[in-house]
VOZAMI-667148 format. One record per residue: x, y, z of N, C-alpha, C in turn; residue in one letter. Coordinates in nm, 4 decimals, always signed. Last residue first. Example, Ala and Ser with C-alpha at 12.3 -4.5 7.8 and 13.67 -1.06 7.14 Angstrom:
<rs>
{r {+1.2850 -0.2250 +0.7080} {+1.3670 -0.1060 +0.7140} {+1.2900 +0.0030 +0.7870} 'S'};
{r {+1.3190 -0.5690 +0.7800} {+1.2300 -0.4500 +0.7800} {+1.3200 -0.3300 +0.7800} 'A'};
</rs>
This chain:
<rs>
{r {+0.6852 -1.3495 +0.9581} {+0.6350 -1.4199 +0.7986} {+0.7536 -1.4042 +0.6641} 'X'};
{r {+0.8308 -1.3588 +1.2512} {+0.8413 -1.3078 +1.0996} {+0.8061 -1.3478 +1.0135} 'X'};
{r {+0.8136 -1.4210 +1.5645} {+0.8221 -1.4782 +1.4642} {+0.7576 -1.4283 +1.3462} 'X'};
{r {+0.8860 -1.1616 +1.7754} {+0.7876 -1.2884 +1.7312} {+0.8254 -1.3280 +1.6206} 'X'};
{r {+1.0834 -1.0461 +1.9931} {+1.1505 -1.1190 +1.8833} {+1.0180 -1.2367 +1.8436} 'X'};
{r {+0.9071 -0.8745 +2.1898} {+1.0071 -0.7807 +2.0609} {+1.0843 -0.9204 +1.9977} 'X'};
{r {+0.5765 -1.0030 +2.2307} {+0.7063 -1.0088 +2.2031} {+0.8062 -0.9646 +2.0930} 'X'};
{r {+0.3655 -0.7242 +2.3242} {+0.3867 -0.8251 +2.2559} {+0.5183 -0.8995 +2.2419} 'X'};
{r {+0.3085 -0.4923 +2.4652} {+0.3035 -0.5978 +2.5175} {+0.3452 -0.7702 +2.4366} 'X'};
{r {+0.4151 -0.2022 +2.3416} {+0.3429 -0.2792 +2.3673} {+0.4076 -0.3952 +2.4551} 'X'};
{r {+0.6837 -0.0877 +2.2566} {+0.5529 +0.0277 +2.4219} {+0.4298 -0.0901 +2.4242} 'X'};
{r {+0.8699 -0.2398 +2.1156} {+0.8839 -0.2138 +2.2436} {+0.8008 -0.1562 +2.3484} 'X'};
{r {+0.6562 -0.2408 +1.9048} {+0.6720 -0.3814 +1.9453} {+0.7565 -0.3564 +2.1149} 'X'};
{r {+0.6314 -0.0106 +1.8311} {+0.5318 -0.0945 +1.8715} {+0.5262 -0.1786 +1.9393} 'X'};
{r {+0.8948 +0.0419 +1.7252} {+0.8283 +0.1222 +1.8387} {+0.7553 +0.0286 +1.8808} 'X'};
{r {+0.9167 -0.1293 +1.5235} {+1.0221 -0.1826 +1.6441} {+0.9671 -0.0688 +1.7341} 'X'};
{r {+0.7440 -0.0204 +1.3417} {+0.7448 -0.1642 +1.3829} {+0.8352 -0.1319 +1.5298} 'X'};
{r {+0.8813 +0.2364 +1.2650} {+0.7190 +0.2558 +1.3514} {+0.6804 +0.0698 +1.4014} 'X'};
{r {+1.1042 +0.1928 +1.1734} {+1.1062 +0.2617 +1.3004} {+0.9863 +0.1812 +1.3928} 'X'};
{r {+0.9859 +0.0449 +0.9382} {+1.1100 -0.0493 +0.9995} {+1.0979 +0.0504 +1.1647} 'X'};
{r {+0.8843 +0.2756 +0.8071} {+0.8135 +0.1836 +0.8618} {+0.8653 +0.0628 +0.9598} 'X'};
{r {+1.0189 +0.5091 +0.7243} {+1.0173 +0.4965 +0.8888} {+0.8988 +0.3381 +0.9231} 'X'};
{r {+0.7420 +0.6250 +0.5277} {+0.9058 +0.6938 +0.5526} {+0.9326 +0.6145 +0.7290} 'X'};
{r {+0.5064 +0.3723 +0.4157} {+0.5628 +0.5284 +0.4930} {+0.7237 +0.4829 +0.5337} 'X'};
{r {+0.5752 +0.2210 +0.1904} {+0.5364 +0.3400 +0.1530} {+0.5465 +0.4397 +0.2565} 'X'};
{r {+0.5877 -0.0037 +0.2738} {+0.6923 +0.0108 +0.2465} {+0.6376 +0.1624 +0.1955} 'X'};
{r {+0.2532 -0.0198 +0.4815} {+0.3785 -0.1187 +0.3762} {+0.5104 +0.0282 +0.3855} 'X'};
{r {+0.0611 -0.1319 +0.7208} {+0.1382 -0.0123 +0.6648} {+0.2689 -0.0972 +0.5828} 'X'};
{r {-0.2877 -0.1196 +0.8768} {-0.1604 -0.1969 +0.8169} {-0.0958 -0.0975 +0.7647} 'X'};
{r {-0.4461 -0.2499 +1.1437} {-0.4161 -0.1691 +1.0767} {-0.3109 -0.2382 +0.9923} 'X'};
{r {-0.7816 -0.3418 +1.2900} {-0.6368 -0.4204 +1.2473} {-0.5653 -0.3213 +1.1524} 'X'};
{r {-0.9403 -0.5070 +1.5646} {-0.9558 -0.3730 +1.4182} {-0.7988 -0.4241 +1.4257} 'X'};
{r {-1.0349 -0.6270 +1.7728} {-1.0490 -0.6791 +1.6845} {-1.0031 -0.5970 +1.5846} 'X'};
{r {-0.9770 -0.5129 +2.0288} {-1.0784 -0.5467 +1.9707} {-1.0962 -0.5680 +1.8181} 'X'};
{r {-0.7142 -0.5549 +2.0902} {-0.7906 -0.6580 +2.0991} {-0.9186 -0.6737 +2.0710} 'X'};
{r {-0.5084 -0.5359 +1.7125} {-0.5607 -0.4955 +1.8509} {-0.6598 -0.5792 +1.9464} 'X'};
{r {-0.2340 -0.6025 +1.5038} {-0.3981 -0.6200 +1.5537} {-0.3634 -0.6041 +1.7063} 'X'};
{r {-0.0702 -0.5114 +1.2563} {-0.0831 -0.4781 +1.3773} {-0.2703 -0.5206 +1.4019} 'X'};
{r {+0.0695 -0.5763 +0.9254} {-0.0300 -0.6001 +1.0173} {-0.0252 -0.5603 +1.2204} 'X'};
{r {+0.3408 -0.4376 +0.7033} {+0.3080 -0.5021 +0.8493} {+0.1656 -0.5319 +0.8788} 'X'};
{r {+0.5197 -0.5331 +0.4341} {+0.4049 -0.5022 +0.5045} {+0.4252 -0.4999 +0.6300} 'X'};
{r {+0.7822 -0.4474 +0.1977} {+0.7451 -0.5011 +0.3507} {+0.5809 -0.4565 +0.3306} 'X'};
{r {+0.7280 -0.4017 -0.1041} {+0.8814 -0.4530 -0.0514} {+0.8543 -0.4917 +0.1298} 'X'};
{r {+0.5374 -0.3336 -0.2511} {+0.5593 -0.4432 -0.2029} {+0.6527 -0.4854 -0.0869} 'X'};
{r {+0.5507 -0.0577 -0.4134} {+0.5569 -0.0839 -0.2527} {+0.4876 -0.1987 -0.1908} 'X'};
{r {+0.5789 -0.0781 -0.6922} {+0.4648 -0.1350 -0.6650} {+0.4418 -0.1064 -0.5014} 'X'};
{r {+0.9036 -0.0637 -0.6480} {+0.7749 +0.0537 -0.7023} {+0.6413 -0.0143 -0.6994} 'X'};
{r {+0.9259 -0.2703 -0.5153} {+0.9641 -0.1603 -0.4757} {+0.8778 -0.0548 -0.5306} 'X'};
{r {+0.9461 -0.4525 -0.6579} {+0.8340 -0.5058 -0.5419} {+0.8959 -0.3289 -0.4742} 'X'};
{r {+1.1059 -0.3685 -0.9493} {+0.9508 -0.3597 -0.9227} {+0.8883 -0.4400 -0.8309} 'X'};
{r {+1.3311 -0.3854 -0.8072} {+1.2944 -0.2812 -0.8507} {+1.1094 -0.2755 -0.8673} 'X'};
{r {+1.3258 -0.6448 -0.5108} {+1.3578 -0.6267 -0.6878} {+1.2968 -0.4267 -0.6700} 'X'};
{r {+1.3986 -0.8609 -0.2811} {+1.2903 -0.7101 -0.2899} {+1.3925 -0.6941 -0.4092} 'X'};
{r {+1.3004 -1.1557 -0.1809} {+1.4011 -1.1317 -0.2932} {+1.3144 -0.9806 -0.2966} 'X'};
{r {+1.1088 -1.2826 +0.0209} {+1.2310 -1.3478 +0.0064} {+1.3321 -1.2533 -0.0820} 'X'};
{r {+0.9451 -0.9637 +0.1783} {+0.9691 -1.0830 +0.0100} {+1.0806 -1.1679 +0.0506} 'X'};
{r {+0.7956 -0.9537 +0.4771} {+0.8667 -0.9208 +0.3653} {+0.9144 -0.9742 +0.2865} 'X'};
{r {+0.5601 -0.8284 +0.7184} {+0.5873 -0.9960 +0.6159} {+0.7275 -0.9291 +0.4664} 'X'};
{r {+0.4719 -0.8618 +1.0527} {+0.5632 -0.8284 +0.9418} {+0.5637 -0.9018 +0.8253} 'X'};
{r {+0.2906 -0.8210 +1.2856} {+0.3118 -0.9653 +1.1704} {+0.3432 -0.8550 +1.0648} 'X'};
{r {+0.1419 -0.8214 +1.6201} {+0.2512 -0.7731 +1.5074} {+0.2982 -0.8270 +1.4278} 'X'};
{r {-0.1329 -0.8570 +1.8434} {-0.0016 -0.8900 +1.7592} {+0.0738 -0.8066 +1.6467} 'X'};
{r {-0.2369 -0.6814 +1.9914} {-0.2362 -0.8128 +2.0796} {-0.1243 -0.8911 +1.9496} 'X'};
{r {-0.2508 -0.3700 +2.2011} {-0.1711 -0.4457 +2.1002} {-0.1704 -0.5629 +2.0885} 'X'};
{r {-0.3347 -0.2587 +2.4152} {-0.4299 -0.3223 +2.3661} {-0.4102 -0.4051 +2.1840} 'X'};
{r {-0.1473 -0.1309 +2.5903} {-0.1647 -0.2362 +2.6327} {-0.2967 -0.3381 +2.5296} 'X'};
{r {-0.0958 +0.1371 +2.4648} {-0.0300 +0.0553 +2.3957} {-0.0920 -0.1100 +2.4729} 'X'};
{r {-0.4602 +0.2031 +2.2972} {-0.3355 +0.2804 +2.4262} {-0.2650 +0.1001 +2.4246} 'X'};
{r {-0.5591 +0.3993 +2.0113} {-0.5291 +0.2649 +2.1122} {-0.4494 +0.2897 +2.2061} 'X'};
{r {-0.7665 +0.5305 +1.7951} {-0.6728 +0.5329 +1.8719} {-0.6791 +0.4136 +1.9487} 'X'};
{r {-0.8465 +0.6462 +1.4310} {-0.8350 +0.5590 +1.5724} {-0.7506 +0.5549 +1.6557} 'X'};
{r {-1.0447 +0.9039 +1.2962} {-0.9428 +0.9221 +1.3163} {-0.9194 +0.7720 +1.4715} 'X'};
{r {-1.0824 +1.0221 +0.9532} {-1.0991 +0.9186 +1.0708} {-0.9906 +0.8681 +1.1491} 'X'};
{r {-0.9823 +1.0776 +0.7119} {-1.0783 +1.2035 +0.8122} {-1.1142 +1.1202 +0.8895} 'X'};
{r {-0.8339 +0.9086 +0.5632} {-0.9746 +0.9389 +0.5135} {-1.0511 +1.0259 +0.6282} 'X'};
{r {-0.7287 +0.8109 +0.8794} {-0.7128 +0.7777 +0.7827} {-0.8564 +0.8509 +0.7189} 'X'};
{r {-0.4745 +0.7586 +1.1588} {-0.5656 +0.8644 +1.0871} {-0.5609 +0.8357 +0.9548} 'X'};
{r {-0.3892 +0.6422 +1.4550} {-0.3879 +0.6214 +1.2928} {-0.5364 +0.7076 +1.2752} 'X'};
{r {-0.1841 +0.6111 +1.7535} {-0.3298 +0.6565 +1.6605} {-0.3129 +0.6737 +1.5370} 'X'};
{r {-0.1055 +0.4138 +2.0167} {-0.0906 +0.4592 +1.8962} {-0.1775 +0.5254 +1.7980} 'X'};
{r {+0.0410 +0.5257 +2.3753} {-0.0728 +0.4420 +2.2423} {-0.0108 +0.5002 +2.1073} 'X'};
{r {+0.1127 +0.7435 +2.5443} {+0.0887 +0.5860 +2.6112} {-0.0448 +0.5249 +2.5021} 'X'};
{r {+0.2447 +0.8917 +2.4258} {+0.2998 +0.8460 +2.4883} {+0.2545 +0.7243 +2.5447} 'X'};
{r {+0.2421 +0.8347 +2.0594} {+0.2372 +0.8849 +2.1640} {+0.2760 +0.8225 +2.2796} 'X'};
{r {+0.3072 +0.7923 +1.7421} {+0.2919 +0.7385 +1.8352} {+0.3023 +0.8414 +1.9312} 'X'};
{r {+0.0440 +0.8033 +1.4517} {+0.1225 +0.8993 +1.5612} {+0.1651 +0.7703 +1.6623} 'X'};
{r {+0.0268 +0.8121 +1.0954} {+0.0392 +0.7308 +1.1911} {+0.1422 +0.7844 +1.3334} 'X'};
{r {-0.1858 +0.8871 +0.8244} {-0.1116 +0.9303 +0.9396} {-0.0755 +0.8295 +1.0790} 'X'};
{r {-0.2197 +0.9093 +0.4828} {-0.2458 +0.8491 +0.6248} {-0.1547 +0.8648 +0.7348} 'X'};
{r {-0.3609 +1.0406 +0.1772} {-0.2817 +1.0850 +0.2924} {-0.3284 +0.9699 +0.4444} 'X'};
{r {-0.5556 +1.0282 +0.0019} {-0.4565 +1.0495 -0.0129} {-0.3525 +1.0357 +0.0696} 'X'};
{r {-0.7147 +0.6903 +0.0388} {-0.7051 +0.7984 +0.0419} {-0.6264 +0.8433 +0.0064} 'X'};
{r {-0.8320 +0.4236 -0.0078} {-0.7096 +0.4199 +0.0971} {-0.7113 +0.6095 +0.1452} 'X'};
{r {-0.9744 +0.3958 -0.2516} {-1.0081 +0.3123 -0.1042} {-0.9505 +0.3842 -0.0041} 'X'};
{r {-0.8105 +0.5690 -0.4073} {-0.9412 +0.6143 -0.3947} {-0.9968 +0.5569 -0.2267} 'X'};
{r {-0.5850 +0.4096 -0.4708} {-0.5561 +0.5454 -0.4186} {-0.7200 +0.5537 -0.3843} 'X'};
{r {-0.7110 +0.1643 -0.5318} {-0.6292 +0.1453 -0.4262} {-0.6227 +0.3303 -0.3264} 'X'};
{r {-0.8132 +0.2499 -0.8050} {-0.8576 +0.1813 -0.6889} {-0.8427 +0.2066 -0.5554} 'X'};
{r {-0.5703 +0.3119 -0.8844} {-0.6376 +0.4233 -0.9064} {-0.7582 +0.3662 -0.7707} 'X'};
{r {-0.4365 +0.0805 -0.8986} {-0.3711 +0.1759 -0.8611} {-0.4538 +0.2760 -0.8251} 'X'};
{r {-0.6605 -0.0866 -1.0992} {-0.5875 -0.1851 -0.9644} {-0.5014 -0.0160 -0.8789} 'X'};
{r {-0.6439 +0.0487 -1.3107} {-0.7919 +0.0255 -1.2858} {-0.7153 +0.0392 -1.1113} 'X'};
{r {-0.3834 +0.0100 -1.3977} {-0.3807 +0.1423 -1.4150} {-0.5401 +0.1629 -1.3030} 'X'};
{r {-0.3963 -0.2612 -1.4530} {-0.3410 -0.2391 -1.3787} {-0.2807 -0.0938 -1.3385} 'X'};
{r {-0.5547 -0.3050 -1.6286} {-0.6168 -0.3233 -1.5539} {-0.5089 -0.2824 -1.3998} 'X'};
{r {-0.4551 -0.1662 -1.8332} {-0.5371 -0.1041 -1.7794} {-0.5951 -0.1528 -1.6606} 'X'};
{r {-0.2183 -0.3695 -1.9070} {-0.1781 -0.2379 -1.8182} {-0.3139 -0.1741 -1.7769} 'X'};
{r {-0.3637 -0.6119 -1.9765} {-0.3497 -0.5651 -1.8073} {-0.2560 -0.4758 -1.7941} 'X'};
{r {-0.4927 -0.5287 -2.2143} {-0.5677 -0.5117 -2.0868} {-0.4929 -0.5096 -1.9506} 'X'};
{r {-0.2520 -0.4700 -2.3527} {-0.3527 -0.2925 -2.3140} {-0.4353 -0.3559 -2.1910} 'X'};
{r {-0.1222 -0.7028 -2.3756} {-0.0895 -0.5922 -2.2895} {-0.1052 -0.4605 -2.2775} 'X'};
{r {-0.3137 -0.8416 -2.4892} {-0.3062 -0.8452 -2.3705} {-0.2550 -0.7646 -2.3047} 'X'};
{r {-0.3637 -0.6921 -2.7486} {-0.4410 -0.7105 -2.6691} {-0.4425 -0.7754 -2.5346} 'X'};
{r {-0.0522 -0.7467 -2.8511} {-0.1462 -0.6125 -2.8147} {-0.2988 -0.5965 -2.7321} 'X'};
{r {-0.0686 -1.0205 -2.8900} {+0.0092 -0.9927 -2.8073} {-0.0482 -0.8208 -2.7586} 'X'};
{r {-0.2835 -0.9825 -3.1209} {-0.2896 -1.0635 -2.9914} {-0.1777 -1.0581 -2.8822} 'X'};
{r {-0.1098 -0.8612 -3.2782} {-0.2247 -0.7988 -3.2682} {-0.2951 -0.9128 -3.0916} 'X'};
{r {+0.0794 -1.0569 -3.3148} {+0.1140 -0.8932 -3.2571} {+0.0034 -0.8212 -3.2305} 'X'};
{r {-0.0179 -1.2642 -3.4601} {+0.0632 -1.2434 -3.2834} {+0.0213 -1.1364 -3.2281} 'X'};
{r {-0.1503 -1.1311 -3.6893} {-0.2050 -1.2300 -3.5865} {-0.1615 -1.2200 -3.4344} 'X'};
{r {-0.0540 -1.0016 -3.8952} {-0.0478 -0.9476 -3.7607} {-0.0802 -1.0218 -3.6839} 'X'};
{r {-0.1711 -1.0962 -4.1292} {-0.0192 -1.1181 -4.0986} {+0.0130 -1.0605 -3.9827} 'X'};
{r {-0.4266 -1.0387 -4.1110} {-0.3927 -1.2070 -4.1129} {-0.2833 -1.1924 -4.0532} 'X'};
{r {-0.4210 -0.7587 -4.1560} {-0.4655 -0.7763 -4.0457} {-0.4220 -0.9501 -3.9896} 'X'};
{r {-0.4303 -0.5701 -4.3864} {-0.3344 -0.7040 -4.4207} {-0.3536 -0.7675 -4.2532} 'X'};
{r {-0.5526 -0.3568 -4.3616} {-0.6277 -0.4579 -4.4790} {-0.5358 -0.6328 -4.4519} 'X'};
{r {-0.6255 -0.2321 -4.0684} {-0.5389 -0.2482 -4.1890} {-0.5714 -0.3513 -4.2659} 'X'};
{r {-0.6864 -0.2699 -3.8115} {-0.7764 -0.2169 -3.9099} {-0.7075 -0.2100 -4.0791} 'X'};
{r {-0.5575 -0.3902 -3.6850} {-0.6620 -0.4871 -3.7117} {-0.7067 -0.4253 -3.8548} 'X'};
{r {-0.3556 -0.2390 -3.6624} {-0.2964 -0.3380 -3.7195} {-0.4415 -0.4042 -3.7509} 'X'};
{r {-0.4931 +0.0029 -3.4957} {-0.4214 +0.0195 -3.6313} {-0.3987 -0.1346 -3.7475} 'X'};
{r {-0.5108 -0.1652 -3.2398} {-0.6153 -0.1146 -3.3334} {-0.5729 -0.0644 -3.4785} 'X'};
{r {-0.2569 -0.1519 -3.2060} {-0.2997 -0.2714 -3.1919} {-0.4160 -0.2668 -3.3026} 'X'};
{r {-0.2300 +0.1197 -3.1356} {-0.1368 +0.0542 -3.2285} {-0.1936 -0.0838 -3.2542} 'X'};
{r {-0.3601 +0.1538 -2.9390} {-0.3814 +0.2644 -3.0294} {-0.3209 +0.1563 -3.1516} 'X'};
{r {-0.2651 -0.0437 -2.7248} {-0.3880 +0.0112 -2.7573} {-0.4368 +0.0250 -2.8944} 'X'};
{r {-0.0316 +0.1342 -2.6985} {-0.0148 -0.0230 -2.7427} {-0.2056 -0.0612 -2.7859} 'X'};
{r {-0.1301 +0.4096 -2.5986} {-0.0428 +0.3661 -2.6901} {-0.0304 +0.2129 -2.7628} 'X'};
{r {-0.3017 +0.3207 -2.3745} {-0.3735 +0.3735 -2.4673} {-0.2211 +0.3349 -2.6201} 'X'};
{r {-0.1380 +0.1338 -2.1849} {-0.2355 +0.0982 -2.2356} {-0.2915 +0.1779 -2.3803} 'X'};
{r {+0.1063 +0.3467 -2.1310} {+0.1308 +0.1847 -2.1947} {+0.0088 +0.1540 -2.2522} 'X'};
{r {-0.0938 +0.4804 -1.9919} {-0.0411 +0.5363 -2.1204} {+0.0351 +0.4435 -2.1659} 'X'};
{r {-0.1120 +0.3316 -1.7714} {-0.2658 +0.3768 -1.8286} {-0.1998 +0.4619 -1.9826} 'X'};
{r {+0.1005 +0.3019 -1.7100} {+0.0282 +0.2045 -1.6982} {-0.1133 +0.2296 -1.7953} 'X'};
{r {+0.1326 +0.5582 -1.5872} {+0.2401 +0.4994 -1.6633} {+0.1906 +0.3980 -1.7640} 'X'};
{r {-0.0793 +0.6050 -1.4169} {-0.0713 +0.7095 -1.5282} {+0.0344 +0.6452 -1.6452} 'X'};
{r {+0.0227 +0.4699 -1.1954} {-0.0736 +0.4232 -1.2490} {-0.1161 +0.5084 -1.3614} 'X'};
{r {+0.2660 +0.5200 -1.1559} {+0.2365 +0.3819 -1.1858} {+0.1580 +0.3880 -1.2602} 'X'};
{r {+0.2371 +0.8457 -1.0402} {+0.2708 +0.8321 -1.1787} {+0.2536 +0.6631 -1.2126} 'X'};
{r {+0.0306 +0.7366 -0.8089} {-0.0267 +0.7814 -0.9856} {+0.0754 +0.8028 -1.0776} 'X'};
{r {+0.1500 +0.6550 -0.5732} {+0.1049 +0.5533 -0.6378} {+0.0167 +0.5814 -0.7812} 'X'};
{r {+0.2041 +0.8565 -0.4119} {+0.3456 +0.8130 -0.5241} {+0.2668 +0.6919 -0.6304} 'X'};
{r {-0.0336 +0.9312 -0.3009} {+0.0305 +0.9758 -0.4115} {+0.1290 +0.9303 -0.4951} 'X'};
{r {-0.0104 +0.8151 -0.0637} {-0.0323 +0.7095 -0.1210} {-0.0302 +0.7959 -0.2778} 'X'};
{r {+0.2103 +0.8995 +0.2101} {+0.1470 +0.9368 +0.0805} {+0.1043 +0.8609 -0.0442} 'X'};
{r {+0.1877 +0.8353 +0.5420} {+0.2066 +0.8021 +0.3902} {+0.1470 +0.8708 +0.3245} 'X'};
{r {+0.4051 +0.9612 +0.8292} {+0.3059 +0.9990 +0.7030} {+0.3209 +0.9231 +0.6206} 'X'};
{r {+0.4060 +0.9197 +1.1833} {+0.4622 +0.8801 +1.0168} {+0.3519 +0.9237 +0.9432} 'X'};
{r {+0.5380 +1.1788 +1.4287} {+0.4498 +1.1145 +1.3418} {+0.5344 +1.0777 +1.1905} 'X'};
{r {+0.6349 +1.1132 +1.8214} {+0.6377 +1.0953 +1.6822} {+0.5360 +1.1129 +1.5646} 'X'};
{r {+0.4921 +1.2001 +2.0168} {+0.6290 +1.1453 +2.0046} {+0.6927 +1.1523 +1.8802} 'X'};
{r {+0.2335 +1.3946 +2.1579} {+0.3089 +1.2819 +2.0115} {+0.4258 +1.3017 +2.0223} 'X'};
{r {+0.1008 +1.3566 +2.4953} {+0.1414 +1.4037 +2.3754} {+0.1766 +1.3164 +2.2288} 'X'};
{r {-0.1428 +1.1222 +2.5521} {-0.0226 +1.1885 +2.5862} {-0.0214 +1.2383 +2.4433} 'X'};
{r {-0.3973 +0.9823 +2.5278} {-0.2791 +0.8942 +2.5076} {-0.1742 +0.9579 +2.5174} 'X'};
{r {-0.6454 +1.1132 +2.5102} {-0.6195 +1.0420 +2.6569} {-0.4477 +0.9945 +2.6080} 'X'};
{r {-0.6753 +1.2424 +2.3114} {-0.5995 +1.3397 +2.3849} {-0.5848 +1.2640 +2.5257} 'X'};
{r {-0.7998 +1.0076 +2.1296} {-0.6288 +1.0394 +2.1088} {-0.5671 +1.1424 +2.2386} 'X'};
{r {-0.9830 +0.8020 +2.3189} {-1.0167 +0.9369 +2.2696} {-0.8267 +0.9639 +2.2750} 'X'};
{r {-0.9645 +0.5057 +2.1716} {-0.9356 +0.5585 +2.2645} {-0.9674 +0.7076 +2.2259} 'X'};
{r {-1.1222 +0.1472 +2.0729} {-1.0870 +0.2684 +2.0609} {-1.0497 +0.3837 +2.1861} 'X'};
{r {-1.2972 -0.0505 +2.1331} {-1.2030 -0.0217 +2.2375} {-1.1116 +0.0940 +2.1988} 'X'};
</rs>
C-alpha cells in the first residue's frame, strides 16, 4: 500500500538520522577490547600466570564483550545504513532508507507505540536507547526511529495529529 512520494504534496518537513554517531562506541569498544586484550595475553604468557588467575579471567571477559559489543554497533551501522530520512508532507509520510525509498498517505497509519526507559542515564543515551517509536501502517510494514533523529518527540506528535490514530494512546 505504499504510495508514489510525489502523490503526497510537497515536504513540510525533513528528519535526518545519522547512524554515524554510532562508530566512535563502537571504535571505543573495539580499543577497550584490543588493549585489555593485549594485557590479558601478557599475564598468561608470563611465567608467573597462577598468580593472575582473576585478572586474567576478569580480562577475558571484558575483551569479549567489548568486542562483542564493538561486533553489535558495526552490525547495526551496516543493517541500517548510514543515513535515514524521514519527510512529512502534506498528505503522508515517507521514509528513506539504504536507497529505498516508502511512502504512506496519512489515513494509512493504524498505530503509534512510543516506548521510553523508566530512568534515561548517560549510557541509555549514548547507546540511543533513551526513546523508541514504532509506527505501523495498514499494510502491514512498520517503521521505527529512536533517540538518534534530531526532532523525534516533533516527528511523533506530527503523526499522531495528520493521522487517524488517537493523539492521547497509551505509552509503553
Amino acid at each position: 500500500m505504499t504510495t508514489d512520494p510525489a502523490l503526497l504534496g510537497a515536504v513540510l518537513h525533513r528528519y535526518r538520522v545519522s547512524h554515524l554517531r554510532l562508530v566512535p562506541v563502537a571504535a571505543a569498544a573495539l580499543v577497550v577490547a584490543v588493549v585489555v586484550g593485549a594485557g590479558t595475553v601478557l599475564m598468561m604468557r608470563s611465567g608467573y600466570s597462577y598468580r593472575y588467575t582473576t585478572s586474567i579471567s576478569f580480562g577475558i571477559v571484558v575483551t569479549a564483550l567489548a568486542a562483542l559489543l564493538a561486533l553489535f554497533f558495526a552490525g547495526r551501522l551496516i543493517r541500517r545504513g548510514p543515513s535515514e530520512t524521514f519527510e512529512v508532507r502534506a498528505a503522508g509520510l515517507v521514509h528513506t532508507a539504504k536507497g529505498r525509498t516508502r511512502a504512506w498517505p496519512w489515513h494509512a497509519v493504524t498505530a503509534v507505540t512510543p516506548f521510553r526507559p523508566h530512568r534515561s542515564t548517560v549510557l541509555t543515551r549514548l547507546l540511543i536507547r533513551d526513546y523508541s517509536c514504532v509506527v505501523t501502517f495498514a499494510d502491514g510494514a512498520k517503521i521505527r526511529f529512536t533517540g538518534g533523529l534530531d526532532g523525534h518527540e516533533l516527528l511523533e506528535h506530527t503523526i499522531r495529529s495528520n493521522s487517524t490514530v488517537d493523539p492521547q494512546a497509551p505509552r509503553r
